[in-house]
PATORNU-30127 format. One record per residue (C-alpha): residue number from 1; x, y, z. Coordinates in nm, 2 decimals. Example, Ala and Ser with C-alpha at 12.3 -4.5 7.8 and 13.67 -1.06 7.14 Angstrom:
REM residues 2
num_px_py_pz
1_1.23_-0.45_0.78 .
2_1.37_-0.11_0.71 .
END
This chain:
REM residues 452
num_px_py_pz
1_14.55_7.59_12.40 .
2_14.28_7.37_12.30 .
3_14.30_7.00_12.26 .
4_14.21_6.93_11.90 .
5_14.10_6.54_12.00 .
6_13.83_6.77_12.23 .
7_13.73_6.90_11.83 .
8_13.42_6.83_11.66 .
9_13.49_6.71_11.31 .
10_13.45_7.02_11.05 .
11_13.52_7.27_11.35 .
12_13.81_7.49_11.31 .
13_14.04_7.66_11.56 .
14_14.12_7.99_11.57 .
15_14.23_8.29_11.76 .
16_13.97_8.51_11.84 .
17_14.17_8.78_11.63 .
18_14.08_8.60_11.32 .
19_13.67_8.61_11.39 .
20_13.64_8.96_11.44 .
21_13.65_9.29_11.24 .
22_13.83_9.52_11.53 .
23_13.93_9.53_11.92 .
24_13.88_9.84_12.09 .
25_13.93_9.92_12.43 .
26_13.72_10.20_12.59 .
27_13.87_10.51_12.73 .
28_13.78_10.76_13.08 .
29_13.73_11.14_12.97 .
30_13.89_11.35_13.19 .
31_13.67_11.42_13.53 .
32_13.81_11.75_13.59 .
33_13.62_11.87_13.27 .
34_13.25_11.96_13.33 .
35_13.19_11.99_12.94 .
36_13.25_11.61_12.89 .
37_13.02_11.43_13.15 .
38_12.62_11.45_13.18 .
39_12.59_11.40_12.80 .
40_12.38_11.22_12.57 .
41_12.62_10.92_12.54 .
42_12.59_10.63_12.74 .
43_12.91_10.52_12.89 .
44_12.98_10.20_13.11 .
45_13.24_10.10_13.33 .
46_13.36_9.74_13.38 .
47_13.15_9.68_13.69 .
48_12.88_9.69_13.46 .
49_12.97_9.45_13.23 .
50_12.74_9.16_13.39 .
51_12.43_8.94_13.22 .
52_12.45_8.84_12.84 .
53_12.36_9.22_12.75 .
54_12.46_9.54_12.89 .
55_12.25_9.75_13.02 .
56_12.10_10.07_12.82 .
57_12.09_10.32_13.14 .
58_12.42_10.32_13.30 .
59_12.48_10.54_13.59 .
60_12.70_10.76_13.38 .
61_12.69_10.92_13.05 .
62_12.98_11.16_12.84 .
63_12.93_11.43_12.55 .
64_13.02_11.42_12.21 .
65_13.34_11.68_12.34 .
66_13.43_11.44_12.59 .
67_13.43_11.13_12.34 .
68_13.65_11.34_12.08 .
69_13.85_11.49_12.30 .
70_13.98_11.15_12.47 .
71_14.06_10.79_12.41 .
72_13.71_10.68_12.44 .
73_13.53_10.53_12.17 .
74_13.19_10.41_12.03 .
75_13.13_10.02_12.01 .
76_12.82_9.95_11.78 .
77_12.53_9.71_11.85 .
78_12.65_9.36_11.90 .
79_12.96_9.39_12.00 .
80_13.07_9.14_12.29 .
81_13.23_9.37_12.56 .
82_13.54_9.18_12.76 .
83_13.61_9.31_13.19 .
84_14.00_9.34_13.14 .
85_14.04_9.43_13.52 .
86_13.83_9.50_13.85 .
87_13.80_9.27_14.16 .
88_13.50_8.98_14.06 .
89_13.43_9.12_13.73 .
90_13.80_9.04_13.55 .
91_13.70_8.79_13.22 .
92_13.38_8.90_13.28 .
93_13.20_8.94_12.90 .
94_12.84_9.07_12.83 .
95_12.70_9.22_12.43 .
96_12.61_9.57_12.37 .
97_12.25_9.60_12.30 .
98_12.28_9.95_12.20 .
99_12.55_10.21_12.06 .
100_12.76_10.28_12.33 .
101_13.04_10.40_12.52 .
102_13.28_10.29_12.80 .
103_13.64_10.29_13.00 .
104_13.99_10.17_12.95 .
105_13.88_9.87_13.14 .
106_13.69_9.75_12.88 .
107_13.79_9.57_12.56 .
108_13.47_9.52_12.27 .
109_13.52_9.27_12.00 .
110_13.34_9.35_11.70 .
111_13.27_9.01_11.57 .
112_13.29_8.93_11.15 .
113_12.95_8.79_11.11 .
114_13.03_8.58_10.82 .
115_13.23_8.39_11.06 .
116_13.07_8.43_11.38 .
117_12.78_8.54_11.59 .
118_12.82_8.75_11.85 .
119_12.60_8.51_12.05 .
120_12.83_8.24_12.00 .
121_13.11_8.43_12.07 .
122_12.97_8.55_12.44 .
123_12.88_8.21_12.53 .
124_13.24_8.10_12.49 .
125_13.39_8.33_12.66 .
126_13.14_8.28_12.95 .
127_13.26_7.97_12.89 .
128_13.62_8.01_12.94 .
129_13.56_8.35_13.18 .
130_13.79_8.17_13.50 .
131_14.05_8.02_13.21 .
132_14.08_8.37_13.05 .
133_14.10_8.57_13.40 .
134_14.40_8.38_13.51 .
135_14.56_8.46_13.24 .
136_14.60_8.84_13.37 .
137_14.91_8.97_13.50 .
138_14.97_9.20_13.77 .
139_15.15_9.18_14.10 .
140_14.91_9.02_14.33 .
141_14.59_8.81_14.24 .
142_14.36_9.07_14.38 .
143_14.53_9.29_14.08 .
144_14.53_9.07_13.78 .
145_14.46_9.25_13.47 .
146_14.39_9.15_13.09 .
147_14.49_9.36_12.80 .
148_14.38_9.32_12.44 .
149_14.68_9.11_12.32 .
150_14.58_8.85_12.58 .
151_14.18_8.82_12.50 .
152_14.27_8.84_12.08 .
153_14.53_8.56_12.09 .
154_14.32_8.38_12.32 .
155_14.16_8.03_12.06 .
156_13.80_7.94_12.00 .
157_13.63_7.66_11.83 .
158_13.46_7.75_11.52 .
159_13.18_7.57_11.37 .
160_12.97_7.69_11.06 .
161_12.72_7.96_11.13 .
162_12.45_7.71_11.10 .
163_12.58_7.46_11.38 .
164_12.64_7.78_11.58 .
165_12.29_7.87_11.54 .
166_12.20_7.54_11.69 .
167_12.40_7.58_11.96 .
168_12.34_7.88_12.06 .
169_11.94_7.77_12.08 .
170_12.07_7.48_12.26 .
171_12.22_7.68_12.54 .
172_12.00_7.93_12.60 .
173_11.73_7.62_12.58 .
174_11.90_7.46_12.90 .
175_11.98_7.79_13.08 .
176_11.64_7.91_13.09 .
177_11.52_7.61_13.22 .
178_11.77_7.70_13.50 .
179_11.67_8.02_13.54 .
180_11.32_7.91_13.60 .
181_11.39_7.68_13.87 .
182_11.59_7.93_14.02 .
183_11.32_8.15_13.98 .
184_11.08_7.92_14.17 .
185_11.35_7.84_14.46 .
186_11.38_8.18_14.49 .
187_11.02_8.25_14.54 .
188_11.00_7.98_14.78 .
189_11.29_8.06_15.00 .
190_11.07_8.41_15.03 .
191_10.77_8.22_15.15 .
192_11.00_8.00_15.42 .
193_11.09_8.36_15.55 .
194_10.73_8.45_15.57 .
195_10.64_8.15_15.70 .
196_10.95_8.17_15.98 .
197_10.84_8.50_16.09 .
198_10.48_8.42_16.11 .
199_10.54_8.11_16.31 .
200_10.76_8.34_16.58 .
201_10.51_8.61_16.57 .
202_10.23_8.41_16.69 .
203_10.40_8.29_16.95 .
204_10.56_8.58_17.07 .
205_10.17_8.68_17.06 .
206_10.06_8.46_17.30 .
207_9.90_8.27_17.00 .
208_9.85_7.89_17.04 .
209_9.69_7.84_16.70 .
210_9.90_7.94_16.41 .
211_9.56_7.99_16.21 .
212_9.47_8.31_16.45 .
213_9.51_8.61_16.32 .
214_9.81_8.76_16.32 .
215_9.86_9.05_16.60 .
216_10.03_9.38_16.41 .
217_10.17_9.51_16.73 .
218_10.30_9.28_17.02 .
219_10.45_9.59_17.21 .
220_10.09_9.68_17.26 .
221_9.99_9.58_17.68 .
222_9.61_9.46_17.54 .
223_9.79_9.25_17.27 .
224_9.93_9.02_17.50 .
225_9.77_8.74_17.76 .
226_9.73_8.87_18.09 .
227_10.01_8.68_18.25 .
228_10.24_8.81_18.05 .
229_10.43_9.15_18.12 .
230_10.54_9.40_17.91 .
231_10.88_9.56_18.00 .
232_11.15_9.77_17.87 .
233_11.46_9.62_17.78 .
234_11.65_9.77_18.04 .
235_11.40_9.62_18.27 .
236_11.52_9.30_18.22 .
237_11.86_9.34_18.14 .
238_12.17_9.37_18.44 .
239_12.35_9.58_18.17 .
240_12.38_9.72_17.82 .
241_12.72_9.83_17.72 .
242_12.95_9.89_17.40 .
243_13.21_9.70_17.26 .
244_13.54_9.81_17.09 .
245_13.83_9.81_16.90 .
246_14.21_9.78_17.02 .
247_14.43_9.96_16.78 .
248_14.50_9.81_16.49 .
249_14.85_9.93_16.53 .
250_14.99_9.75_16.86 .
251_15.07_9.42_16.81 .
252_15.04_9.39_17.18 .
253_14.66_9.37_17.18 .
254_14.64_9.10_16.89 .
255_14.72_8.73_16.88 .
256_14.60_8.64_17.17 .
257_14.34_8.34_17.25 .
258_14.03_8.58_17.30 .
259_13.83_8.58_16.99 .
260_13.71_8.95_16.84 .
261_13.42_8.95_16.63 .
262_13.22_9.26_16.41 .
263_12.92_9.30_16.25 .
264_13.01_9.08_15.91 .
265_13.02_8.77_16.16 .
266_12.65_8.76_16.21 .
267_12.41_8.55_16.02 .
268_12.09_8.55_15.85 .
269_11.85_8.33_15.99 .
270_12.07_8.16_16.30 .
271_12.15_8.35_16.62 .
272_12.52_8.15_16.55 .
273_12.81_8.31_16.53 .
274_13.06_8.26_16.27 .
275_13.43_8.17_16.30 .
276_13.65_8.45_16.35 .
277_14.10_8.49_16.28 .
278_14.11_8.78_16.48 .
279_14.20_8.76_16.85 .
280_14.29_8.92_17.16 .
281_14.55_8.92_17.41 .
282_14.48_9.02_17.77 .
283_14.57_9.37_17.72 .
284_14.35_9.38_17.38 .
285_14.08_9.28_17.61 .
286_14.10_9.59_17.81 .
287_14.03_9.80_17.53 .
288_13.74_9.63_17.40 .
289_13.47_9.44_17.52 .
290_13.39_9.07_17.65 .
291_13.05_8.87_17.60 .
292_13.00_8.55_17.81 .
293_12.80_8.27_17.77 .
294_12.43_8.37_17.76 .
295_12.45_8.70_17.69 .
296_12.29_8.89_17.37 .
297_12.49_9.07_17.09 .
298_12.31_9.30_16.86 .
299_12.46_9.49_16.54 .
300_12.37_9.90_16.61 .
301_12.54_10.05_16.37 .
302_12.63_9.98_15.96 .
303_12.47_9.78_15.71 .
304_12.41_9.51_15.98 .
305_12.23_9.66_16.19 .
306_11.95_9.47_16.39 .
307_12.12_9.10_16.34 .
308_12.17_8.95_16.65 .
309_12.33_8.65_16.81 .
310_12.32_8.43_17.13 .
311_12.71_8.39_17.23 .
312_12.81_8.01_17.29 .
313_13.16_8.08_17.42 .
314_13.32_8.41_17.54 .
315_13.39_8.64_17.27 .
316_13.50_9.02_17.26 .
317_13.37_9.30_17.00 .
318_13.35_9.59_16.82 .
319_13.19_9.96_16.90 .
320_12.93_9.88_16.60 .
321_12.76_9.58_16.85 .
322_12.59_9.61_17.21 .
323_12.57_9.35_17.45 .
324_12.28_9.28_17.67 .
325_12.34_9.11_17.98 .
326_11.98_8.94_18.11 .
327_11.84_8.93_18.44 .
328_11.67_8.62_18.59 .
329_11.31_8.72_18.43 .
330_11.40_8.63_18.10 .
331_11.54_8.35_17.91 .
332_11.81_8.50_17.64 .
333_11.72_8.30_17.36 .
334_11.41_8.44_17.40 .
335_11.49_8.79_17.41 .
336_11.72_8.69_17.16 .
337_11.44_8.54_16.93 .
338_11.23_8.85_17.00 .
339_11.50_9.10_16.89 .
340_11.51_8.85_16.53 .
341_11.17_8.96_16.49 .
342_11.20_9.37_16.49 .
343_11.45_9.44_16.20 .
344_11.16_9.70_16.01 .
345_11.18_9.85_16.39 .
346_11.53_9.89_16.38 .
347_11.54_10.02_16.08 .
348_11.33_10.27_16.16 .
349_11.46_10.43_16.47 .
350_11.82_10.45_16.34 .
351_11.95_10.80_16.39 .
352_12.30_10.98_16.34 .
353_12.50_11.13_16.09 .
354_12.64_10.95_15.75 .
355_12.62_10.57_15.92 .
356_12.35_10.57_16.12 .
357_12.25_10.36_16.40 .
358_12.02_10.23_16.70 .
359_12.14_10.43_17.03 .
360_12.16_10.28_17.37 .
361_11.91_10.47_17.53 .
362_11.69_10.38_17.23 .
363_11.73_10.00_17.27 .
364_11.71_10.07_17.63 .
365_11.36_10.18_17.65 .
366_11.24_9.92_17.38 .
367_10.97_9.73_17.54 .
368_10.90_9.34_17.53 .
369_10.62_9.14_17.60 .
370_10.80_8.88_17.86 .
371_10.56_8.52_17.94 .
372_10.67_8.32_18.25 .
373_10.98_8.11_18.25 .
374_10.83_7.80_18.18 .
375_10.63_7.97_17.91 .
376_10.89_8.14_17.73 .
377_11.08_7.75_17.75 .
378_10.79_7.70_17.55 .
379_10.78_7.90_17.31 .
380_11.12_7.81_17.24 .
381_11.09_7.45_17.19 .
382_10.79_7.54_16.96 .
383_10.94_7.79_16.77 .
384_11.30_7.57_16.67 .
385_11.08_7.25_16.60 .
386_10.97_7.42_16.31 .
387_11.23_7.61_16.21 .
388_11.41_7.29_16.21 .
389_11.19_7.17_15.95 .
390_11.26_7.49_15.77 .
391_11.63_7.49_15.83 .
392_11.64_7.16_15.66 .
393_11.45_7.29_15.33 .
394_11.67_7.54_15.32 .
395_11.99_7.25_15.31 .
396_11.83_7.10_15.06 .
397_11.71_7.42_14.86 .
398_12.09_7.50_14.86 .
399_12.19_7.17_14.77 .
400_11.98_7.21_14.41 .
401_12.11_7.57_14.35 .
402_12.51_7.40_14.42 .
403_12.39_7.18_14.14 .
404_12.20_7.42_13.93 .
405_12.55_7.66_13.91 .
406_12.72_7.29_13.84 .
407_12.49_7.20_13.56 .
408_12.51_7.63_13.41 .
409_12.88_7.54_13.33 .
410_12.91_7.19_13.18 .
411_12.60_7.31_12.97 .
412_12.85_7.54_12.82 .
413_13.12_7.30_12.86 .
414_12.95_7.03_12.65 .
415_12.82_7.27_12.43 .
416_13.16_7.37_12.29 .
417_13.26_6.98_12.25 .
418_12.98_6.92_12.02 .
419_12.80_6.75_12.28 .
420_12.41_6.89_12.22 .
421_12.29_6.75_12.58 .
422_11.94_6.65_12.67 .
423_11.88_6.79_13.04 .
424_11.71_6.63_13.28 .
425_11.60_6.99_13.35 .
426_11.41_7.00_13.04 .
427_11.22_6.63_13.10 .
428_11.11_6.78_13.44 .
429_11.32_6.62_13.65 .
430_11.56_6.77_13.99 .
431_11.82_6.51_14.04 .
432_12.04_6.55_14.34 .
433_12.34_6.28_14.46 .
434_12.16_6.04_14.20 .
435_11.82_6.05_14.31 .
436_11.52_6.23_14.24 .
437_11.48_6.50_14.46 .
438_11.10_6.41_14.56 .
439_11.12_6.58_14.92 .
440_11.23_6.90_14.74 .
441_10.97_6.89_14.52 .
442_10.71_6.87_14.79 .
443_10.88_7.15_14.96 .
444_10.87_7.40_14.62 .
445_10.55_7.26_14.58 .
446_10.40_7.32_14.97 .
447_10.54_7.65_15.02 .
448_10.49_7.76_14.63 .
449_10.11_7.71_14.68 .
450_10.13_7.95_14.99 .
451_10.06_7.64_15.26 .
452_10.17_7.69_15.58 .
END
C-alpha cells in the first residue's frame, strides 16, 4: 500500500488496473510442432525482458499457425512487458518497441494513454521491481512467481500527463548521467587491465624500463637476457597431478576440516583463493587431492580455465584443476604470476570433446623463461608495488559504482515523491563518504588519457 502523506498534492492513487486498457499474458506454442516455430513473428521469453525496451531480434520467432493455434498473443508497440517468474528476472519490466510476441511468463500492460505513459509506467515499476517480486508465491524463494492479479492490483501514483512528462525527463536526465560515468569507469578499469599486464610482461621480459618495447613472445630463447633459462614446466616442477571429487553421495567423505575448492573459487585479478563451505574428512581426502602451502593451482577444464592461484593454507580440489608442485629453481609466485599472464595461450591449446580443456602433457611441456632467484624476488616486489597502486584504484573505482547503483534507485525513489532532485552528477561532481572524490578523478583522468 502506499502512504498517502508520501503523496504529492493533485496526485491520485490507483491500481494499475485502472491505468491501462488490457493485461495479457504471453503464451509457449507447442515445441513438438515444426509448423509453429522459425516464423516471421518475433517472440521473447522472460529472460529477455531486461533494459527499458525489449529487444527487436530475439533468439526465437513463431508463425502466424503457431500464434492462432495457442495461447500466445500479440502485444502492440508500447506496451510495458512485466517477468512474472524466472530466477533474477522475476519483477523484472522492460516496453515493447515493436509488435511482438512472447511466453506465459510474461504479462504486457497496455497502458490508457489519456491517463498514463508507458514511460511513466516502466519507471515505476523499475521502481518498485524488488517490492513487487516479493510479492510472488511459490514454495521456495528460488520459485516465486507473479500472476496477473498480483501486478493489476498492485497501486501507483498518478500525476497529470504533463507532470509525468516532467518526470520522466527528469529521470532519464539523472540516469544518463549515470550511465556515462559508468561508461568512463568502465573504460578505465579496461586500461588498468592493460596497464597490469603490460607492467608483468616487461618484466617477465627481462625489461627494466617499462617504456621499452614490449616483447610479443617471451617463450622465445633470444627474447630473454642471457642469464635467464628457458624451461618447460615440467622442468621445474617435482609434480603435476589431478585433483578430484569424493562422491557426493557418502556422507563419510564430507564434513570434515579439510577444505575442497573448484573452479568458481578462483578470482580475477588475485592469485587468492576465496572462502569455501565445502570440506573433507580424512577419507574424502583419499579420493581427492591435497595442495600445500606453496604450491600452484590452475583451472584446466570449464569456463575457468587458465585462472590460477597460489595456495595459502592446505586445500583439496576438483578433477577440473591441476596442481604444480615447484622445485628449488623457481619461486611459485613467480610461476604463478607467469601462468596469470597466458590466458589467450590457454585458450588456445584447449582440446577435448563438448568441455574442453588444457591436458597435462600440454601444460607439461609449456616452457617458461626462469631469471635467478634473487631476480625472480625482484620481479616480484616490482610487479605487486604497482599492482598495489592498481588494486587500490580499483577499491575506489568500486566504491563509486556501490554508490552510482545507490544513487540509480533513490533517483527513482524521489522521483515518485515529487521530489525533482538536482544531482550532483549533473553539476560535475563524484561524491563518495562526503567528500569529493579528487583521487578518483585523477585516476579516471590518468588512465582515461591512456598514461601509464
Amino acid at each position: 500500500m502506499i502512504d498517502e502523506e508520501d503523496v504529492p498534492d493533485g496526485w491520485r492513487v490507483m491500481k494499475i488496473n485502472d491505468v491501462i486498457d488490457k493485461a495479457v499474458n504471453g503464451g509457449t506454442p507447442k515445441r513438438s510442432n515444426p509448423e509453429y516455430w522459425d516464423g516471421e513473428i518475433p517472440w521473447l521469453s522472460s529472460s529477455e525482458v531486461r533494459g527499458k525496451y525489449t529487444t527487436n531480434h530475439p533468439e526465437e520467432y513463431i508463425t502466424k499457425k503457431g500464434l492462432d493455434e495457442s495461447s500466445a498473443n500479440i502485444w502492440p508497440e508500447g506496451t510495458v512487458l512485466v517477468a512474472m517468474y524466472g530466477r533474477g528476472t522475476i519483477g523484472r519490466p522492460a516496453i515493447t518497441n515493436t509488435t511482438i510476441s512472447g511466453n506465459q511468463a510474461i504479462c504486457g500492460l497496455v497502458p490508457n494513454t489519456g491517463i498514463i505513459f508507458e514511460d511513466f509506467l516502466y519507471y515505476w515499476l523499475e521502481n518498485i521491481r524488488e517490492i513487487l517480486a516479493s510479492k510472488g508465491r511459490g514454495a521456495t524463494a528460488s520459485q516465486q512467481n507473479l500472476n496477473q492479479s498480483i501486478i493489476t492490483d498492485t497501486e501507483i501514483p498518478v500525476p497529470s500527463l504533463e507532470v509525468q512528462n516532467s518526470i520522466v525527463q527528469t529521470i532519464e536526465d539523472q540516469l544518463n548521467a549515470v550511465s556515462a560515468l559508468e561508461n568512463m569507469i568502465g573504460a578505465v578499469t579496461s586500461k588498468m587491465n592493460e596497464y597490469e599486464d603490460s607492467i608483468l610482461a616487461f618484466l617477465l621480459s627481462g625489461e627494466k624500463d617499462y617504456t621499452s618495447e614490449i616483447v610479443t613472445d617471451i617463450r622465445d630463447e633470444s627474447n630473454i637476457p642471457p642469464s635467464w633459462n628457458l624451461l618447460t614446466i615440467e622442468e621445474v616442477a617435482e609434480e603435476i597431478r589431478t585433483g578430484g571429487t569424493p562422491k557426493k553421495s557418502e556422507p563419510k567423505f564430507w564434513g570434515g576440516d579439510l577444505p575442497w575448492r573448484g573452479s568458481k573459487h578462483f578470482n580475477l585479478n588475485t592469485l587468492e583463493l576465496s572462502d569455501t563451505q565445502q570440506f573433507l574428512t580424512e577419507s574424502g581426502k583419499e579420493q581427492s587431492r591435497v595442495a600445500k602451502e606453496g604450491d600452484v593451482l590452475i583451472v584446466c577444464r570449464g569456463a575457468h580455465t587458465g585462472k590460477v592461484a597460489l595456495v595459502r593454507n592446505e586445500t583439496a580440489f576438483n578433477q577440473d584443476i591441476k596442481v604444480i608442485h615447484c622445485c628449488n629453481s623457481v619461486e611459485p609466485k613467480f610461476l604463478a604470476y607467469y601462468l596469470t599472464s597466458l590466458s589467450d595461450y590457454f585458450d588456445a591449446i584447449k582440446r577435448g570433446g563438448t568441455t574442453k580443456g588444457i591436458v597435462t602433457s600440454d601444460l607439461a611441456e609449456l616452457e617458461i623463461p626462469v631469471p635467478p632467484i634473487k631476480e625472480q624476488k625482484d620481479i616480484i616486489g616490482k610487479f605487486e608495488g604497482e599492482k598495489s597502486q592498481i588494486d587500490k584504484c580499483r577499491e575506489d573505482i568500486n566504491a563509486v559504482e556501490n554508490m552510482l547503483n545507490e544513487y540509480r534507485s533513490s533517483v527513482l525513489y524521489y522521483a515518485f515523491r515529487g521530489d525533482l532532485i538536482n544531482s550532483p552528477i549533473n553539476e560535475g561532481t563524484v561524491e563518495r563518504g562526503g567528500k569529493d572524490s579528487v583521487e578518483l578523478q585523477n585516476t579516471l583522468s590518468h588512465y582515461g588519457s591512456g598514461n601509464k
